[in-house]
C-alpha positions in Angstrom: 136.2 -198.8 -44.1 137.7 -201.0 -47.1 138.8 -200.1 -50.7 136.3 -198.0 -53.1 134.4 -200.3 -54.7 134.3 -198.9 -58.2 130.7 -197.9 -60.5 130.2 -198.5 -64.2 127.3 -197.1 -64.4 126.1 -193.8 -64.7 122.6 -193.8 -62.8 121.9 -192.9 -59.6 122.1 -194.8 -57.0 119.5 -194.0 -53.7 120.2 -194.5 -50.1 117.6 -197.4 -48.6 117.2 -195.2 -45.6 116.4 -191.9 -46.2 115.2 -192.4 -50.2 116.2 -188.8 -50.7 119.8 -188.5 -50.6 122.2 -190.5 -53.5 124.0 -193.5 -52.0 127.8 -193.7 -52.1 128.4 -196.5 -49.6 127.9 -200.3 -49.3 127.8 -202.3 -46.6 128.6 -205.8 -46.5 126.5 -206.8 -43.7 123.4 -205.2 -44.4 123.9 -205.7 -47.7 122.8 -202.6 -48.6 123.4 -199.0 -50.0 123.5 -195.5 -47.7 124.4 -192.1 -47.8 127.5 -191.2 -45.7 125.4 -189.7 -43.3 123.1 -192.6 -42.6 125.6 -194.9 -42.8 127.3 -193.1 -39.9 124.1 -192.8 -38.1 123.2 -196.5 -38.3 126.7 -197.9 -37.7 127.8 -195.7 -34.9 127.0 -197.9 -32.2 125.6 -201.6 -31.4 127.3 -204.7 -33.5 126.4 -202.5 -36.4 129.6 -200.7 -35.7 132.0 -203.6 -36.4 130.4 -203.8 -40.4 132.6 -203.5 -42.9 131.9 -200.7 -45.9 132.8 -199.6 -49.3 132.5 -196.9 -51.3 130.6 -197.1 -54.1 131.8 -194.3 -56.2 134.0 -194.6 -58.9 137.8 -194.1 -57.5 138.8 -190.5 -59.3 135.8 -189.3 -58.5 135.2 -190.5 -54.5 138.9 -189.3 -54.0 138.7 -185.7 -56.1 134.9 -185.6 -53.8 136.6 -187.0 -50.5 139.3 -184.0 -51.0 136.7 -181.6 -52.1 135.0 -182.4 -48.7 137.9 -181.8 -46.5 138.1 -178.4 -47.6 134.7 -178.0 -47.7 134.6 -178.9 -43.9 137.4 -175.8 -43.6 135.8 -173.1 -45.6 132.6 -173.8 -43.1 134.6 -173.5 -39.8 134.3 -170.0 -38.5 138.4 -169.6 -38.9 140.5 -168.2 -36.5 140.3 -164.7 -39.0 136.8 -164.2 -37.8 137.5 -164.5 -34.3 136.5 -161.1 -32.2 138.2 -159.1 -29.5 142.1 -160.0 -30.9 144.3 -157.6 -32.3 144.2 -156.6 -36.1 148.1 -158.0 -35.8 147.8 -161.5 -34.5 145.2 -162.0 -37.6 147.5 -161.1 -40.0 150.4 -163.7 -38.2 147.6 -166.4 -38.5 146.6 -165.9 -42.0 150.9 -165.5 -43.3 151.5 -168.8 -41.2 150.2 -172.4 -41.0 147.0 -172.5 -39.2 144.8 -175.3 -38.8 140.8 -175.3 -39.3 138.6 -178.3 -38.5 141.7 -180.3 -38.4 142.5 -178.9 -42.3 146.6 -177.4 -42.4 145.9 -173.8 -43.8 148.9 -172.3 -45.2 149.8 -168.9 -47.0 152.0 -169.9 -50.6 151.8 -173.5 -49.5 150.8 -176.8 -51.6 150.3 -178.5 -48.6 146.8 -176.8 -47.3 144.3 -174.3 -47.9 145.4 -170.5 -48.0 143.6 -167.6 -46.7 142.5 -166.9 -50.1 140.9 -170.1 -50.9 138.6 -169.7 -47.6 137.1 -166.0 -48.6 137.5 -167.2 -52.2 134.8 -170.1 -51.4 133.5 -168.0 -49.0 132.3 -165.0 -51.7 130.8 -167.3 -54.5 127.9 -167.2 -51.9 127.8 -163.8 -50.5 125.6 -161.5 -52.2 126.8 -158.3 -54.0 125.7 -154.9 -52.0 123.3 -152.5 -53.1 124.0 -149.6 -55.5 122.1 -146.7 -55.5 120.6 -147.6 -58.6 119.0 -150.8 -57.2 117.9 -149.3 -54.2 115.5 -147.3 -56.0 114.4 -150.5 -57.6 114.2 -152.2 -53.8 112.1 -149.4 -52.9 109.8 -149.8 -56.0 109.5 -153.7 -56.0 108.8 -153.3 -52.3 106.1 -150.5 -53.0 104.8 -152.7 -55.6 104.5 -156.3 -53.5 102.9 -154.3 -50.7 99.6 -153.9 -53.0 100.1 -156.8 -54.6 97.2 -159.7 -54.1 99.4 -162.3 -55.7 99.0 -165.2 -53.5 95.0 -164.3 -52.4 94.2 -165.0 -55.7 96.9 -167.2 -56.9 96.5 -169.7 -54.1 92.9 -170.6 -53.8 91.4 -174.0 -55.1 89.5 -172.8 -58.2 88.1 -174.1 -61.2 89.6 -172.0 -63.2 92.8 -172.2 -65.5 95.7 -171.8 -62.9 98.3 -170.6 -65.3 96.1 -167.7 -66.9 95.3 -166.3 -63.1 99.5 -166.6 -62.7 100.3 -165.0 -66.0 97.5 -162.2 -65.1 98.9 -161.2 -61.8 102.0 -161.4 -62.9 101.4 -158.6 -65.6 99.3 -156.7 -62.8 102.4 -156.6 -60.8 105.1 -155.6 -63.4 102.4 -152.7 -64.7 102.3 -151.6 -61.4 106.6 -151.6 -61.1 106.3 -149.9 -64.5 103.8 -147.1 -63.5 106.2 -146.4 -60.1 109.3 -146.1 -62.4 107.8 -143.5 -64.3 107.0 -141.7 -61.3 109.7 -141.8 -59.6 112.0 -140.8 -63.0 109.4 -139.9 -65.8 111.9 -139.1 -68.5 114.3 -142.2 -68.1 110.9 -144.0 -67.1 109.2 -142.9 -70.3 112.0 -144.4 -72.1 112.5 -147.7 -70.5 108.4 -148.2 -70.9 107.1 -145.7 -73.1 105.4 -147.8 -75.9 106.9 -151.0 -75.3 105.8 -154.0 -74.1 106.1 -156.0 -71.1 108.1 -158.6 -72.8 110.5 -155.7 -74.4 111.4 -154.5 -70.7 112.0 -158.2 -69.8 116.2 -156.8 -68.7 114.8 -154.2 -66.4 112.5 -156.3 -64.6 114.5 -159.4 -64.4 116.7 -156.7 -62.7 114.3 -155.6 -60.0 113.1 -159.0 -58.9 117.0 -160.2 -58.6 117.7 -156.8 -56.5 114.9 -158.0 -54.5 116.5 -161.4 -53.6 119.7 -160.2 -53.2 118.2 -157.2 -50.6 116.2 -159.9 -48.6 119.2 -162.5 -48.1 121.6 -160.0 -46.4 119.0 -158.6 -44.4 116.9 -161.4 -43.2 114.8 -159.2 -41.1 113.8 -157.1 -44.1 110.9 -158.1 -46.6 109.0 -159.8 -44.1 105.3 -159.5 -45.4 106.8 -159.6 -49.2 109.7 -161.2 -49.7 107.0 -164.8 -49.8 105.0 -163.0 -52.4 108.2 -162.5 -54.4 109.8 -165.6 -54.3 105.9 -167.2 -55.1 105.6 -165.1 -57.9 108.8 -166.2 -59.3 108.3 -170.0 -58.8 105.1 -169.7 -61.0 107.0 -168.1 -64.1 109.2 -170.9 -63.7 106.3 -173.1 -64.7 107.1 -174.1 -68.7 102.9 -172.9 -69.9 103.4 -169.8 -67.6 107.0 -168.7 -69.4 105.6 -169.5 -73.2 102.7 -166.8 -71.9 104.8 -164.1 -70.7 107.4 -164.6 -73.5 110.7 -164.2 -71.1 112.4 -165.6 -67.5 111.7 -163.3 -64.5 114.3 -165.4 -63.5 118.0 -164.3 -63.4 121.5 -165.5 -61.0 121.3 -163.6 -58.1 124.7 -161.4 -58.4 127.8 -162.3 -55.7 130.9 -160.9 -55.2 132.8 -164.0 -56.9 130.7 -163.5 -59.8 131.4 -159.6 -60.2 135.2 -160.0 -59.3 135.5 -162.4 -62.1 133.8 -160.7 -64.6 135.8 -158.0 -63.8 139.1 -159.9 -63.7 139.8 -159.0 -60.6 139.7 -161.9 -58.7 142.9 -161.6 -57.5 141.6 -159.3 -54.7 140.5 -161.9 -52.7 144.0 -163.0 -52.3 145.3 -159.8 -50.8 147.4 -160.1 -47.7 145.1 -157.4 -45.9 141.9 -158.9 -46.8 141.7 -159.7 -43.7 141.7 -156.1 -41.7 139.9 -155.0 -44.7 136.2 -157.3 -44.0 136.2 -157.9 -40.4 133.4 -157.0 -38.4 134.5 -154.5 -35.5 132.8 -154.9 -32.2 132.2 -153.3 -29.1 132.6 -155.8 -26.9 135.3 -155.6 -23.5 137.0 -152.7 -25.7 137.6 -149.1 -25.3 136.4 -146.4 -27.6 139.8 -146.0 -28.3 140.6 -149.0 -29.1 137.3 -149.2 -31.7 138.4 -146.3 -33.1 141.9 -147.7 -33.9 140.1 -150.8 -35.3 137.7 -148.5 -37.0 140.4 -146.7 -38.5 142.9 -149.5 -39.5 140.3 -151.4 -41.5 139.5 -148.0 -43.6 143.5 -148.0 -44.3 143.2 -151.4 -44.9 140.4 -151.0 -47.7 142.1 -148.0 -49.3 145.5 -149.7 -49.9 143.7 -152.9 -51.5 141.6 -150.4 -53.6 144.5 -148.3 -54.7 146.6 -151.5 -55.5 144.2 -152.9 -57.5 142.1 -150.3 -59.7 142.5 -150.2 -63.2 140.7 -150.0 -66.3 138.6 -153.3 -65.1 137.4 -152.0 -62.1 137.2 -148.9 -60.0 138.1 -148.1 -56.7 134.3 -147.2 -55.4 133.8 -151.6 -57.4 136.6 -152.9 -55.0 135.3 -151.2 -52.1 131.7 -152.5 -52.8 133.0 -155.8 -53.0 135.2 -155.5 -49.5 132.1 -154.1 -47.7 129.7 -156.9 -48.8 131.8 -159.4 -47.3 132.3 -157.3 -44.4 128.2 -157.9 -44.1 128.6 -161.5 -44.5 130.5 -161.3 -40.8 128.7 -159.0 -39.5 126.0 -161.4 -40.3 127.6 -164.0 -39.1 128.9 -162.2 -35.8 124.6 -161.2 -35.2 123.4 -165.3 -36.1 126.1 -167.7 -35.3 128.3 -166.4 -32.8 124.8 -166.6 -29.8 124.9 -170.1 -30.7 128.9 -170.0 -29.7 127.8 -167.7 -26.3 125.3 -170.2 -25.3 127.3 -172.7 -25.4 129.8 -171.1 -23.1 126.8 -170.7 -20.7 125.8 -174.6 -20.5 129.5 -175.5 -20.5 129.9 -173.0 -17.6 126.9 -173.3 -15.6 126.1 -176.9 -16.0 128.4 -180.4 -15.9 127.3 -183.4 -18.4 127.7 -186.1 -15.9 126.6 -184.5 -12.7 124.3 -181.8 -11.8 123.8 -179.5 -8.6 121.1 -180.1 -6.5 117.9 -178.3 -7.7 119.6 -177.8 -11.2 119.2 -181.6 -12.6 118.6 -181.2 -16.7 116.5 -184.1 -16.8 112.8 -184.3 -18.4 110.1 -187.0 -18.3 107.7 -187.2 -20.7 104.0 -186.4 -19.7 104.9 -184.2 -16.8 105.0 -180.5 -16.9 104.7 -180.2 -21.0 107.6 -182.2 -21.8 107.2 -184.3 -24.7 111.1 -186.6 -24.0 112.4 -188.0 -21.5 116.0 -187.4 -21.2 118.4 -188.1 -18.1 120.5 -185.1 -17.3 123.4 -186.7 -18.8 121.3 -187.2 -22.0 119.6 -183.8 -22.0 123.1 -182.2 -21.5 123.9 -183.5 -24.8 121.0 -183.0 -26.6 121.5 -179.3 -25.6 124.7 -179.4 -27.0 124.3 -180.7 -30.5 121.0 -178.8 -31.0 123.3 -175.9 -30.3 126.1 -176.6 -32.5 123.7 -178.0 -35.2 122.1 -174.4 -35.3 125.8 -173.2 -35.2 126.7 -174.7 -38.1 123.6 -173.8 -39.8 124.0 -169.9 -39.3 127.7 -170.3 -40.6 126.2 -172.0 -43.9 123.4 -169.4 -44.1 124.1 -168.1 -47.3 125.0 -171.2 -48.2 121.6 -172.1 -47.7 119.9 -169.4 -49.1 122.1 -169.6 -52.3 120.7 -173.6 -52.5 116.9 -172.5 -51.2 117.0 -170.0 -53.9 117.7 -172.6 -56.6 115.1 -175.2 -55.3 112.3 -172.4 -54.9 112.8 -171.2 -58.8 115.5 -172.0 -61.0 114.6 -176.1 -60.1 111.3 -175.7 -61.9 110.3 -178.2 -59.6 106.6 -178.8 -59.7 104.3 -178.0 -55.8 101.6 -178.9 -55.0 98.7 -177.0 -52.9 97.8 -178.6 -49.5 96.1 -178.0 -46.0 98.8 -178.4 -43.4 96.6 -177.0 -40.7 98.0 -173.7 -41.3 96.2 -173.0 -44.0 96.8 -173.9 -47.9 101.0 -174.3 -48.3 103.0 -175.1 -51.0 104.6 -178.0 -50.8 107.8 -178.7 -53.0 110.7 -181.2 -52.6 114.2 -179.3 -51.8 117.0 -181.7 -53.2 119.5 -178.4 -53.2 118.5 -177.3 -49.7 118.2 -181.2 -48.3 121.5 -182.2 -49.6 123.8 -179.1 -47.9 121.5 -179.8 -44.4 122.6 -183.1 -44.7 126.5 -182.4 -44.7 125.9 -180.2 -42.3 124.3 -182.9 -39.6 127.1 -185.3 -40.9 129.4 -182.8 -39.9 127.6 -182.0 -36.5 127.4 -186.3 -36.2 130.9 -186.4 -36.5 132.0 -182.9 -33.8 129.3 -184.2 -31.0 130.1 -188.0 -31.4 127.4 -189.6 -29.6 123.8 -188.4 -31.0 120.6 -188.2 -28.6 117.2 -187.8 -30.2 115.5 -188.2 -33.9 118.3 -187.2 -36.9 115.1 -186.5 -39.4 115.1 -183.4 -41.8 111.5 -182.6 -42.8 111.8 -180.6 -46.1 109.2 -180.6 -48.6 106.3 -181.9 -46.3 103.8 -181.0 -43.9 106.5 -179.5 -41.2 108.1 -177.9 -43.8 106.8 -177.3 -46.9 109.2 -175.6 -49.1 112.8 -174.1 -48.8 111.3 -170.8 -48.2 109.7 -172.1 -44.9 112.9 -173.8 -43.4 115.4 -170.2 -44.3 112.5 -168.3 -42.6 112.8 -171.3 -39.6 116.7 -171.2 -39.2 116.3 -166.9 -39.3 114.5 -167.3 -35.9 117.6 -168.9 -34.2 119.2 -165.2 -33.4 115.8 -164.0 -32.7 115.5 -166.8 -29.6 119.6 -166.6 -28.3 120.1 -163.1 -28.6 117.5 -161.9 -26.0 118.2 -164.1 -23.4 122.4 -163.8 -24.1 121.8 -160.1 -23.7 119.7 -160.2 -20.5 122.3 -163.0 -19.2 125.4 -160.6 -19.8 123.6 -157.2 -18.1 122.8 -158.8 -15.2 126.0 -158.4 -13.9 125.9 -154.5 -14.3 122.8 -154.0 -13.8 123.3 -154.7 -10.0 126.6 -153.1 -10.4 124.9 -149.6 -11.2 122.1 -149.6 -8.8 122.0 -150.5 -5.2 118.3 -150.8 -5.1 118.6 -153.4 -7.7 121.3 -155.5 -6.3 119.2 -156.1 -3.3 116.2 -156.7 -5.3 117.8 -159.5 -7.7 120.0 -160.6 -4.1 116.8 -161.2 -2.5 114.4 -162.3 -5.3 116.6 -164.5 -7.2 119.8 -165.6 -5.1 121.9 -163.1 -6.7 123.3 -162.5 -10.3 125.1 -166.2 -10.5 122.3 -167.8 -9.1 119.6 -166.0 -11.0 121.5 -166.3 -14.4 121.7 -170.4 -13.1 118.1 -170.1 -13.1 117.3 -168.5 -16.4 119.8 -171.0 -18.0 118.0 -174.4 -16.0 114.6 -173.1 -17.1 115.4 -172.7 -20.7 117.9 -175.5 -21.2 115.2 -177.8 -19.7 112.1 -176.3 -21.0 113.0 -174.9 -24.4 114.6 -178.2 -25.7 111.9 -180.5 -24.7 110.0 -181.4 -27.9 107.1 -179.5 -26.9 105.2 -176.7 -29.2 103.6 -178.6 -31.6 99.7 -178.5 -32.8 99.5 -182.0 -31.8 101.4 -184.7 -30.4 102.7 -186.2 -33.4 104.7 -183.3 -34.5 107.8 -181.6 -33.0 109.4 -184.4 -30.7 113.5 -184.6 -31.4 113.6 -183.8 -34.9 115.7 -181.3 -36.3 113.4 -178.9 -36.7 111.0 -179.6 -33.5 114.1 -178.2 -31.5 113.4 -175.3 -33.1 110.0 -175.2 -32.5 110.0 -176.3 -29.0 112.6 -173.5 -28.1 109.8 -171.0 -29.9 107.7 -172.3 -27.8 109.2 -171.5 -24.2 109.8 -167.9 -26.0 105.7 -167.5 -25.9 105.6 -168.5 -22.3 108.2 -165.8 -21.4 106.1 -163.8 -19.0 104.8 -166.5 -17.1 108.6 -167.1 -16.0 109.2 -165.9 -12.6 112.4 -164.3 -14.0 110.5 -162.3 -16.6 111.3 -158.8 -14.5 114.9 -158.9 -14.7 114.4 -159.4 -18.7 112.3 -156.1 -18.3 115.2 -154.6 -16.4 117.6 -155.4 -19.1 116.0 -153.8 -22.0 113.8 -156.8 -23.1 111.5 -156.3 -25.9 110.3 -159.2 -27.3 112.0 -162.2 -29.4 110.4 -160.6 -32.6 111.6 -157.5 -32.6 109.2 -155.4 -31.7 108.1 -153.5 -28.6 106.6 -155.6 -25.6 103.0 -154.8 -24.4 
């Protein structure tokens, strides 16, 4: 790629491919404009590849962005800090000496890279603040409050009637009913918040509640699963300009992170600390002792009392600091429960299966129009499909928060207008997701860039008929754990469970091969089956898009007990990808 090619002006410029994404490079050939990441998808192969390009950015600002991106790509990585099963010591050797992240030099009191404390400092601007007591009485009242709630039964309905006074209406309904529960649950602090005062007068205390709400439902994804919609509808109407001037205040208010409180508190410098990294690790119990969990256990307590005791003072207390500490410790414990299945499977297809030859019996290839499959891949082409499905999920779990942070923004601080429409699941709200579309897009750069050669359809649907709003691709991406972690757990008892019982081992010897052979057979089933563009209502949807991989993997999830491995997941504590109990 040649010299920037410098911009005067100030507007906008739009990729010719996608129309969605701003364009920041030109190519001579095509004589056209592209984002970086259909640029790379068009020009990665064929005589496109030998086009020259230029940026079209203006120089400062492509080289301040180009720099910005690098470390971007490093504070995304999962870090060698975050890695599981090493000793508390060899973390603390990484973060005081150089280490290198996605090819990024990370150094402790070095100019020449990115330290420890820049990673968790980027890291917390997205991680939510934990719970106080305090605001987990409001959780249980916003909850109590949503669950009786008939916002979006009358809200989203086609009607003659005026749309913003059956929003402003409910709306009221629903903070009358919050108001009514505080008062029960505390009547003399109640009486005083609400006690002859308006709606518009308690406008801190309920901007309060909803943000707790938020906050509550994006470190605990499984959480708020019949309510947390209602919310984040609710507060996408008083977004609406008429709807505001009616109610006389936001319901709208930053959702609270740890960044955000350190810095208010002046106490940012906490992020910096040499044991900040004992201090939010997550603890597991895999291949260890209970000794050695206990040691963990209790060197990560030490670790949070010295960085607590070091830096309390009239700023902040001790209780703050540890508050903070422990709501990054949820952000990898979060990421140790979504993003590290995506790492185990693929261990299991780099173990089990070869990209350019295949066992007899165990070829990955699909045809179209046979057995449900909607592609036609050869095994060496399916192989890789598997793969970059994989790592794109990967990458999408590690920028979770990330996500929500940028979903959250689209769904009500935009004030971006939606519109009502019949996607065959009944009436959705579809709104564009320029916050949400632009971080998936650096993502599958990112993924374009780590897989190299790219099988299948690179399309995004946000803000259509796949996927209406920003709401409905987090609540996609939240599946991901839900379809990898049931089948990674079966995969990893089968070993013991033939271990422990004699009975067994014979049964899964003579049913299945054995344990390597039946796990083989699990793996070749799903890999082949759950990654074949099947699943949707018709045949123009799912295919090789991003997010018909998921839907085709959901799919071979709902066929689970026709598999003729289905008893061993029985054996091995199986009880659904949902959640709940099997019947």
């Amino acid at each position: 790629m040649e010299d920037l090619v410098t911009s005067d002006s100030n507007k906008p410029i739009f990729c010719v491919e996608c129309t969605d994404q701003e364009a920041s490079i030109f190519c001579e050939q095509c004589d056209e404009d592209f984002c970086e990441v259909c640029h790379g998808m068009l020009h990665r192969t064929g005589n496109r590849k030998q086009h020259t390009a230029k940026h079209l950015k203006p120089l400062r600002q492509s080289v301040n962005e180009c720099t910005d991106e690098v470390k971007a790509d490093a504070f995304t990585e999962p870090s060698h800090f975050e890695k599981r099963g090493k000793d508390d010591k060899e973390n603390l050797v990484m973060k005081q000496n150089a280490m290198e992240l996605d090819g990024t030099i990370i150094n402790n009191g070095s100019n020449n890279g990115i330290t420890f404390g820049d990673y968790i400092t980027k890291r917390s601007k997205t991680i939510p603040l934990r719970l106080d007591a305090e605001e987990r009485q409001y959780l249980k009242l916003l909850e109590a409050a949503l669950n009786v709630s008939e916002y979006t039964d009358r809200v989203d309905i086609l009607s003659y009637s005026n749309k913003s006074k059956r929003i402003v209406g409910q709306i009221k309904d629903l903070c009358c009913i919050i108001s009514g529960l505080v008062v029960c649950g505390d009547y003399k602090n109640g009486s005083q918040l609400f006690a002859d005062k308006t709606i518009r007068e308690n406008a801190t205390t309920l901007q309060k509640i909803f943000e707790v709400g938020r906050r509550h439902k994006i470190m605990n994804p499984e959480k708020m699963r019949s309510t947390y919609g209602k919310l984040m509808y609710m507060l996408m109407d008083s977004s609406i300009p008429e709807v505001q001037d009616y109610l006389g205040f936001p319901c709208v208010i930053a959702v609270k992170t740890v960044y955000d409180f350190l810095k208010s508190r002046e106490s940012v410098e906490v992020l910096h600390d040499e044991n900040i990294v004992l201090a939010t690790r997550e603890i597991t119990s895999d291949f260890k002792s209970r000794d050695q969990i206990a040691t963990e256990v209790q060197r990560k307590q030490v670790a949070i009392k010295n960085i607590c005791e070091k830096y309390a003072n009239e700023n902040i207390s001790k209780d703050e600091i540890e508050r903070c500490l422990l709501s990054m410790s949820d952000n990898n414990a979060f990421l140790a429960a979504n993003r590290d299945p995506c790492d185990k499977m693929l261990r299991y297809l780099q173990k089990y299966f070869n990209p350019t030859k295949h066992d007899h019996g165990y070829s990955l290839a699909i045809q179209a129009g046979r057995h449900g499959h909607r592609l036609t891949h050869s095994h060496s082409a399916q192989y890789t499909y598997i793969h970059q499905t994989l790592t794109l999920w990967r990458e999408i779990m590690n920028e979770m928060f990330l996500l929500w942070c940028m979903a959250d923004d689209d769904l009500v601080a935009s004030g971006s207008p939606y519109r009502l429409t019949n996607t065959g699941q009944g009436l959705q709200r579809i709104q564009p997701c320029p916050n949400v579309s632009r971080v998936v897009h650096k993502i599958l750069n990112r993924v374009h860039k780590k897989c190299g050669s790219w099988v299948g359809s690179s399309v995004v649907h946000l803000g259509d008929r796949d996927v209406p709003n920003a709401f409905m691709f987090i609540d996609k991406y939240n599946q991901v754990a839900r379809i990898l972690t049931p089948i990674i757990s079966t995969l990893d008892k089968l070993e013991t469970l033939g271990r422990n019982d004699p009975v067994l081992a014979d049964y899964i010897d003579n049913e299945y091969g054995g344990t390597e052979q039946c796990r083989k057979d699990i793996l070749h089933d799903f890999f082949r089956f759950g990654f074949n563009g099947s699943g949707a209502d018709n045949y123009y949807d799912a295919g090789s898009c991003i997010d018909g991989r998921l839907t085709s993997a959901w799919n071979w999830c709902s066929t689970i007990e026709k598999k003729p491995f289905f008893p061993i997941f029985l054996m091995t504590g199986f009880v659904g990808f949902d959640g709940t109990d099997w019947n």
